[in-house]
PABA-136068 format. One line per 8 residues: for each residue y, x, z of C-alpha. Coordinates in nm, 2 decimals. Last residue first. Layout:
BEGIN
Y/X/Z  ...;
//
This chain:
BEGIN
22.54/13.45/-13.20  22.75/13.75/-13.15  22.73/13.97/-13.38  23.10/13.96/-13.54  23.18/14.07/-13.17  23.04/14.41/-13.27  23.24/14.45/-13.62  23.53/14.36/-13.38;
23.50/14.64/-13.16  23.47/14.85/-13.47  23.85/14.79/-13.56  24.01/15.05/-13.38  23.72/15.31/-13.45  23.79/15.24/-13.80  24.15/15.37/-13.79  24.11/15.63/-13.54;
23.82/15.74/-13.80  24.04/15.72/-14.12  24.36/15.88/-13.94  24.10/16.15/-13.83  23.99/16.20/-14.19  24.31/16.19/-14.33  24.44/16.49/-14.10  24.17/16.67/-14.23;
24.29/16.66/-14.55  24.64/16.71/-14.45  24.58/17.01/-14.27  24.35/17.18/-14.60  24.71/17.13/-14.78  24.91/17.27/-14.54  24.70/17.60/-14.53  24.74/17.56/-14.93;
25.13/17.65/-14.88  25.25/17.63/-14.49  25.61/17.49/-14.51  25.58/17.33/-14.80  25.23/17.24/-14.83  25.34/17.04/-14.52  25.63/16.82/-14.63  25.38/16.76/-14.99;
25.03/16.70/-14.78  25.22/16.44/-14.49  25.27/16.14/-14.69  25.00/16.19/-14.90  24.76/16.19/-14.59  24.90/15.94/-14.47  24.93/15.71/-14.72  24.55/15.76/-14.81;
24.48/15.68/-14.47  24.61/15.37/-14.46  24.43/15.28/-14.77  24.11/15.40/-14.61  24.18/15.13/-14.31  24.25/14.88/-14.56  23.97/14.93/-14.78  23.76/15.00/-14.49;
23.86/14.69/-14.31  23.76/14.45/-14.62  23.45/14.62/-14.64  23.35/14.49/-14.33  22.94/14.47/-14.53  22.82/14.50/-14.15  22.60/14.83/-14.31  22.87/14.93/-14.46;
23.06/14.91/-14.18  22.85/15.13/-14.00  22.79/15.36/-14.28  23.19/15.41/-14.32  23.16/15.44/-13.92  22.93/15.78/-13.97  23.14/15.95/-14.22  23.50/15.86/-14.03;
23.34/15.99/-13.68  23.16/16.26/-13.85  23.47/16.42/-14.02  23.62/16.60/-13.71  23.32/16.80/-13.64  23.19/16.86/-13.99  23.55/16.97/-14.10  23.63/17.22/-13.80;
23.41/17.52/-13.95  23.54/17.40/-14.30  23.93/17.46/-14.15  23.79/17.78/-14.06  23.67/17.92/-14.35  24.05/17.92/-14.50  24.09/18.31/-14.48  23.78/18.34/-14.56;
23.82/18.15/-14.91  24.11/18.38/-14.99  23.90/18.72/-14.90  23.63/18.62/-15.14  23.86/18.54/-15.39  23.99/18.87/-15.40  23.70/19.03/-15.39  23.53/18.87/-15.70;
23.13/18.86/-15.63  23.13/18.48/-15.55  22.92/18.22/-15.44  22.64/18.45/-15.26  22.98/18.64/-15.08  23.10/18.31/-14.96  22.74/18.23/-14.78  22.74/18.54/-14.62;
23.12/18.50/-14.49  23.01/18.14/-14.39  22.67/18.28/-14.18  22.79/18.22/-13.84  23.11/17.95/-13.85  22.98/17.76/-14.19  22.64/17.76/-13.96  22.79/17.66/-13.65;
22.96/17.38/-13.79  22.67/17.29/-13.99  22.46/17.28/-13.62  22.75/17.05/-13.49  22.76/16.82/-13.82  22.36/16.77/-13.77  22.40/16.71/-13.39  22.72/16.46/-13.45;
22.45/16.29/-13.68  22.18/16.23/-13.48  22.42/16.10/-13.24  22.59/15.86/-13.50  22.19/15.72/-13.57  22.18/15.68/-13.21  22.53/15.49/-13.15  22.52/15.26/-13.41;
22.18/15.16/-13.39  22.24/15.08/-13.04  22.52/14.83/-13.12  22.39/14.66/-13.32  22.07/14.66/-13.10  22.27/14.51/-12.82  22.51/14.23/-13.07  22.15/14.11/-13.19;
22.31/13.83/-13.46  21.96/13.89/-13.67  22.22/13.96/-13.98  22.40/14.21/-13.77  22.09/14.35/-13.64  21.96/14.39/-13.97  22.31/14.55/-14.12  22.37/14.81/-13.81;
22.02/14.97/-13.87  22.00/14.97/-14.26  22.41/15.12/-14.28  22.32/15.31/-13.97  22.02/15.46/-14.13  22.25/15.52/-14.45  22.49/15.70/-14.24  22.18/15.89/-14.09;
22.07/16.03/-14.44  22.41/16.09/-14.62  22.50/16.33/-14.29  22.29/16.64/-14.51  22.44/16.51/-14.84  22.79/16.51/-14.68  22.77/16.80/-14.53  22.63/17.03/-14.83;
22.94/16.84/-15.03  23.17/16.96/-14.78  23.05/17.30/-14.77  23.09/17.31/-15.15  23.43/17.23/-15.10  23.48/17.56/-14.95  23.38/17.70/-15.31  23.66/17.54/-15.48;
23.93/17.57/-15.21  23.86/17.96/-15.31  23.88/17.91/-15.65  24.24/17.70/-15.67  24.37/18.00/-15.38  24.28/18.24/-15.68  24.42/18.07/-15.98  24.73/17.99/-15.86;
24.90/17.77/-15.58  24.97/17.47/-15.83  24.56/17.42/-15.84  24.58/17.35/-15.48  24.74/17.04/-15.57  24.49/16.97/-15.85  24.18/16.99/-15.64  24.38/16.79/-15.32;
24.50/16.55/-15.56  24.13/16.50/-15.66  23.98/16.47/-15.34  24.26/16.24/-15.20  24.22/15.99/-15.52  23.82/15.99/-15.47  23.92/15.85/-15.15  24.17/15.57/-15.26;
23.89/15.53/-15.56  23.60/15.47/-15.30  23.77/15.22/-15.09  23.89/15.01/-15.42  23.51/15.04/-15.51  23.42/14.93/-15.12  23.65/14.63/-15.17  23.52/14.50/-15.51;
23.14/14.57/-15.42  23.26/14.34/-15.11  23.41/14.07/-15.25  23.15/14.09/-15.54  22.88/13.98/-15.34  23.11/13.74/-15.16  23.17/13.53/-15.46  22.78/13.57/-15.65;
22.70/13.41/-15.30  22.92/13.09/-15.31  22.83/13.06/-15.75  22.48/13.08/-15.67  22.33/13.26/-15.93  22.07/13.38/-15.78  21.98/13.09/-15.54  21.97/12.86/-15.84;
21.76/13.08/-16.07  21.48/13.06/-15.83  21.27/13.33/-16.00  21.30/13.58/-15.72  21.18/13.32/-15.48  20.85/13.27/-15.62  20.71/13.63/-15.48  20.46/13.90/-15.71;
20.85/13.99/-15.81  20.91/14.07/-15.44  20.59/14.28/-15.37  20.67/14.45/-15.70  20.94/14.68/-15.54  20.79/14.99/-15.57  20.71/14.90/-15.95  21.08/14.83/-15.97;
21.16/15.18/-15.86  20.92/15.33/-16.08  21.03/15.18/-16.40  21.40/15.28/-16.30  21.30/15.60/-16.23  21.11/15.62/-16.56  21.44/15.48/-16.74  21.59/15.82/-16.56;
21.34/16.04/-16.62  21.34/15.93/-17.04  21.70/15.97/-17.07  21.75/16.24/-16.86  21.48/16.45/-17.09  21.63/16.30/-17.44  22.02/16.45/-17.32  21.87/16.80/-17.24;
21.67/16.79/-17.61  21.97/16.70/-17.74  22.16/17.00/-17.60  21.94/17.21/-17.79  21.59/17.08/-17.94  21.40/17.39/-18.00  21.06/17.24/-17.91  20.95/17.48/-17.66;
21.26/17.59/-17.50  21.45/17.27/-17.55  21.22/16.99/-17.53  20.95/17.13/-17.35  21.12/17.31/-17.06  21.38/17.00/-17.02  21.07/16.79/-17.00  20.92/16.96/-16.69;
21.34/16.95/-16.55  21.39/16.59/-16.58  21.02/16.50/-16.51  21.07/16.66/-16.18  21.42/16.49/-16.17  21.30/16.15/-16.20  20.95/16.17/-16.00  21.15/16.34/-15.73;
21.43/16.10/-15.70  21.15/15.81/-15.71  20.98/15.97/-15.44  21.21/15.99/-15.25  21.38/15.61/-15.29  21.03/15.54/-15.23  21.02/15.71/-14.90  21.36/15.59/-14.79;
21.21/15.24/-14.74  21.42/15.10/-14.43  21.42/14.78/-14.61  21.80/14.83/-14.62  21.74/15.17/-14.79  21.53/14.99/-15.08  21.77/14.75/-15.14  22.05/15.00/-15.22;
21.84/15.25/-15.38  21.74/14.97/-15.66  22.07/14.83/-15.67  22.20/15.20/-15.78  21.90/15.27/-15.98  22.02/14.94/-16.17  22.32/15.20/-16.28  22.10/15.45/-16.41;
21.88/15.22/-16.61  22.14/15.02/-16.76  22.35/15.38/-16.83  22.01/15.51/-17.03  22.10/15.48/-17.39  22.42/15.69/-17.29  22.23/16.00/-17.25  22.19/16.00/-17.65;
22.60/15.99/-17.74  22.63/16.16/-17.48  22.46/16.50/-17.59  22.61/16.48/-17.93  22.93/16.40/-17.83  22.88/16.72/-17.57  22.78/16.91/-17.90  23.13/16.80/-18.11;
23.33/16.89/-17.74  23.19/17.21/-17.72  23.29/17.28/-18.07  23.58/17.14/-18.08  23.71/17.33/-17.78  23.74/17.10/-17.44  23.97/16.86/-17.25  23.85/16.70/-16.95;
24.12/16.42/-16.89  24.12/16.35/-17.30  23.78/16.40/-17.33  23.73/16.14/-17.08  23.91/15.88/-17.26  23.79/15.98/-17.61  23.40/15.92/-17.41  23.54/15.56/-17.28;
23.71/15.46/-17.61  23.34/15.54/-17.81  23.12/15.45/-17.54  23.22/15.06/-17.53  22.93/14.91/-17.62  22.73/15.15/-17.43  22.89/15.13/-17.17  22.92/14.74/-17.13;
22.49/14.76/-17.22  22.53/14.94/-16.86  22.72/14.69/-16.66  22.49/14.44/-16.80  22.20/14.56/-16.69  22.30/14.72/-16.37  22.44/14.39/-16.25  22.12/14.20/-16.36;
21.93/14.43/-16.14  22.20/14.41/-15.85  22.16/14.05/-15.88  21.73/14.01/-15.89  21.73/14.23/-15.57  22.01/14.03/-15.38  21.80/13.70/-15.49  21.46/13.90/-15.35;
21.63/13.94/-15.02  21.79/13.57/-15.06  21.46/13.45/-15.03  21.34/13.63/-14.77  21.60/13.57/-14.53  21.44/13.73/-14.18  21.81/13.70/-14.07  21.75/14.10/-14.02;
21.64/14.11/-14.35  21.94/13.93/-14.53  22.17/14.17/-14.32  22.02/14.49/-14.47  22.03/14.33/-14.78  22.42/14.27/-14.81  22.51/14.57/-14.70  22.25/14.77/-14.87;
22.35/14.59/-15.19  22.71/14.67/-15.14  22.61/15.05/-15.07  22.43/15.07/-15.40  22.66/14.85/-15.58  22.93/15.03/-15.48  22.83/15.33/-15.72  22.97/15.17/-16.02;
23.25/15.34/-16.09  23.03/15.65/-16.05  22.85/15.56/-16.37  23.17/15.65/-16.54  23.23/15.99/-16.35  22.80/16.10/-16.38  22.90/16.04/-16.77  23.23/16.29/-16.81;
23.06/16.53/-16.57  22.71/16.55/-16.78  22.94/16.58/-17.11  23.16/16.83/-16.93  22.84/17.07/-16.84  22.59/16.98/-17.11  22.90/17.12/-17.33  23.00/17.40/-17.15;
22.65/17.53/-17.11  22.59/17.45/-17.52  22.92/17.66/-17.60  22.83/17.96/-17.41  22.55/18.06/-17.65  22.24/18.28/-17.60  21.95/17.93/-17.61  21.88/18.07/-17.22;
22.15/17.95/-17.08  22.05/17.57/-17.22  21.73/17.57/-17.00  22.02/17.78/-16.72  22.25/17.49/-16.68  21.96/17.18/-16.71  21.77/17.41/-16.38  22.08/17.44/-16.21;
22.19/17.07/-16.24  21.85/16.96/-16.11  21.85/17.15/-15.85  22.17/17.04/-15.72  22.03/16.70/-15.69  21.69/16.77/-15.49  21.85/16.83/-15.14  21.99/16.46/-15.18;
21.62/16.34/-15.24  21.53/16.59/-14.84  21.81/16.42/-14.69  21.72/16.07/-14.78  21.36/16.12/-14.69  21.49/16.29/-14.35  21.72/15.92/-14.24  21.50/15.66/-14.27;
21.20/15.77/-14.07  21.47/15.97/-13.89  21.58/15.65/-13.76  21.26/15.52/-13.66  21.16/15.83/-13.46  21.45/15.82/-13.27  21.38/15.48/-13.18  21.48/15.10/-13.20;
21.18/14.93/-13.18  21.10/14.70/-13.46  21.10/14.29/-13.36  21.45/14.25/-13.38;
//
């Protein structure tokens, strides 16, 4: 490959992605406490359920950014330029269509929702409002996904900052106008995501204008070519099977927990905000690998393949190691900021350990899902996630049990070690699959 592989290149890729992620929860806090301050509990509720309802469908979706990485990544390291812009110019036309599907079919998708997330009538009346506005940008949202995607396997994480910042910036500056200064409610929320997010999108194709300034993007043949279009959406299919058996563990494990009462439900609640502070910290170096691993693949470099995976997964074990420490130094601290309620503060230390031990024991799975991304083996993490999934259903219910919602937090982590074992069996032949 003719780019060093460094330290300093993978944090190139990896910080930007860390510091966008770090941007997120901001942006939720800042839409919660605009409508806070209209003096009603029903506008909160319904930004909240009408914002989860949306970010759930769009979800569905989200294997088109780490398909396109996949895909990308490899294109580039085969120094493919043409089928670079092609993979651009498909994840574009995926998002658009995918997202005019929404909107045609919002009516049955928001009674669907409703009906999981169940609300008063008058929440649910001002979250139809609030969707029924935010829905105008799904085509935008989604392309974002291809847009990310391509981006990270150009190793350009600083646009893919920038345009996180420029979106939710705006998000939040129009948020202040719209509702506080024009007295536009929950609408005026739903208006301000709309606008950021078709700016992102405007933004994101502006970064890329060195392709469209190209002929190959316009070669209508390549694009659509029916061999390509085939193992595109082999492997968005098998990473959003991969991401529904996971998403499947999470919920179980939310309404599981839920059967232990109202108490042990709240504490498993605020643990799995460490997760989610883990995952957006590790997001950076996964997608480094997923860059990293995917160009060398595509170059058939079986040395740097392998070297990519094995600094950006060390820059990772020493990100999961320091959270570790922190959950284990300050996680009392951090519990008490969370929650005032005694009770539940004593439940979630009681369980503080198991989130001490997830960072360590989830890297390995974390890290290899962006190595195979990267490789696009998205056949072996369906099946390897699908064995873990069996697992760790297999042993929750004989183990909550004997040992309650102690059982449960075992057989979470017990599926992330069958994940990683799982994986790790099968990366030697993601490394022969670079041999030229």
């Amino acid at each position: 490959m003719s780019e060093a592989l460094t330290h300093r290149r993978v944090l190139t890729i990896a910080i930007p992605i860390v510091l966008s992620n770090a941007t997120v929860p901001i942006l939720g806090v800042v839409d919660t406490g605009v409508v806070g301050q209209l003096g009603e509990a029903a506008p909160i509720g319904a930004v909240g359920i009408g914002a989860i309802i949306l970010t759930a469908i769009y979800w569905v979706f989200g294997f088109l950014r780490m398909g396109t990485t996949g895909l990308t990544s490899q294109a580039k390291g085969a120094k493919d330029v043409a089928e670079e812009a092609a993979l651009l110019l498909r994840a574009l036309l995926v998002g658009a269509v995918s997202g005019l599907a929404i909107i045609l079919l919002q009516w049955p998708l928001f009674a669907l929702g409703f009906k999981v997330s169940p609300a008063s009538a008058e929440v649910e009346s001002l979250a139809r409002s609030y969707m029924a506005i935010r829905v105008w940008s799904a085509p935008a949202a989604i392309s974002l996904y291809g847009i990310t995607g391509w981006m990270i396997a150009q190793e350009r994480t600083r646009g893919v900052l920038a345009i996180q910042v420029v979106m939710n910036g705006l998000n939040i500056g129009l948020d202040l106008l719209f509702v506080l200064g024009f007295g536009w409610g929950v609408e005026g929320v739903a208006v301000a995501t709309v606008i950021a997010e078709w700016s992102g999108l405007g933004l994101g194709l502006w970064l890329c204008r060195g392709i469209f300034a190209g002929p190959h993007w316009k070669d209508r043949a390549r694009v659509f070519d029916l061999v390509r279009l085939k193992r595109m959406a082999s492997v968005n299919g098998d990473i959003l099977i991969r991401s529904v058996l996971l998403q499947a563990i999470f919920v179980s494990f939310l309404f599981w927990g839920a059967k232990f009462g109202d108490l042990q439900l709240a504490a498993n609640q605020i643990l799995l905000q460490f997760l989610h502070v883990t995952a957006y910290a590790l997001d950076g170096f996964a997608f480094a690998a997923e860059a990293l691993v995917g160009q060398a693949l595509g170059a058939r470099d079986r040395r740097t393949l392998r070297g990519g995976a094995i600094l950006t997964s060390g820059w990772g074990a020493v990100v999961c190691l320091l959270l570790s420490l922190a959950f284990w130094a300050f996680g009392p601290q951090i519990i008490d900021v969370m929650t005032t309620a005694p009770d539940v503060r004593e439940a979630a230390r009681k369980f503080l350990p198991f989130m001490v031990a997830a960072p360590l024991i989830g890297i390995v799975p974390w890290m290899l899902d962006g190595i195979f991304i990267g490789a696009t083996r998205t056949r072996d993490m369906r099946n390897m996630m699908l064995v873990s999934a069996v697992a760790y259903f297999a042993v929750a219910v004989p183990l909550m049990g004997a040992f309650g919602n102690r059982g449960l937090w075992v057989a979470l982590l017990v599926s992330f070690v069958v994940r990683g074992v799982t994986l790790g069996l099968r990366y030697p032949a993601l490394e022969r699959s670079a041999e030229g």
